[in-house]
N, C-alpha and C positions, 0 to 999 in steps of 0.2 A: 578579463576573460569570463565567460556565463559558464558556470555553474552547473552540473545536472546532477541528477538523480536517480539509480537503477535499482530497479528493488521487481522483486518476483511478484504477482498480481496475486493478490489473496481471495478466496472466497468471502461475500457479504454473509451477513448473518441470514436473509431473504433467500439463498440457493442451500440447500442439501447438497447438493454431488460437488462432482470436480472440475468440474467443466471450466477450461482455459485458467486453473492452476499452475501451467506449465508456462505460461505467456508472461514477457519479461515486459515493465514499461518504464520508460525513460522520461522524467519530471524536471521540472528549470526548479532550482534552488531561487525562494523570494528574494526579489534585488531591494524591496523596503518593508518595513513590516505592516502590519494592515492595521488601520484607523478605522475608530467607528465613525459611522455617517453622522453629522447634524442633524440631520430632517429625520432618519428613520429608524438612528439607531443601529444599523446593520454593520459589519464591518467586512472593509475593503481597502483597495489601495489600488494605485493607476498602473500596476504591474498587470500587465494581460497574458507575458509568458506562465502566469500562473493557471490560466483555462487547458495549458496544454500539456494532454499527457498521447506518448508516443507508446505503442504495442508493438513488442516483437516476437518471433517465435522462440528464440534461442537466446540466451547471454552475449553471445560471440557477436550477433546481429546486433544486438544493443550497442552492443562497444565499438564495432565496426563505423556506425553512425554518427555517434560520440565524436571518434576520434576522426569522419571523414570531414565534419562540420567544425573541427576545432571547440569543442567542448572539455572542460574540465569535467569531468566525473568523476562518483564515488559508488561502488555497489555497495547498499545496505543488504545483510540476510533477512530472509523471511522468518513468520513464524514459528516456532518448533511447529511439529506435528502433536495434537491433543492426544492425549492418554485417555480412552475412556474406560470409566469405573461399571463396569458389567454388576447388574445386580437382578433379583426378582423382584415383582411387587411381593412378593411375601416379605421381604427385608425390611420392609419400612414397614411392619407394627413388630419386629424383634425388638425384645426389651436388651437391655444392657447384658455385655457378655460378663458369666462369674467365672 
């Protein structure tokens, strides 16, 4: 039975905002593992379900798919959400607190 993959689509380092965070996509699990090329050095393998990633709106829709195609799946969670540490430029020349 193949394999899949459901994981939440995460922001690339290259976007600021949020844009299609919410978009669920579904990944085939590699059927061998990847070899590097002879000639280039590159690595690869003859698996081509690994070019394909599927976009949903919803989780239900992923699994809906999943389960209409006969797939095994597994949802992984996404990343936490970042904490960011709010500071001034004036904080980066305080000296050490006494």
């Amino acid at each position: 039975m193949v394999e899949a993959r459901i994981r939440q689509r995460m922001k690339s380092a290259m976007q600021s905002g949020r844009y299609k965070e919410s978009a669920w996509v579904l990944e085939y699990e590699p059927a061998e593992a990847k070899r590097p090329d002879p000639l280039t050095g590159w690595a690869g393998s003859g698996d081509v379900r690994d070019q394909v990633h599927l976009s949903f709106p919803t989780l239900a829709a992923a699994k809906a798919y999943a389960e209409r195609h006969g797939l095994a799946y597994h949802v992984t969670s996404g990343q936490a959400g970042r904490t960011l540490k709010l500071q001034t430029y004036a904080d980066n020349f305080k000296g050490p607190a006494i």
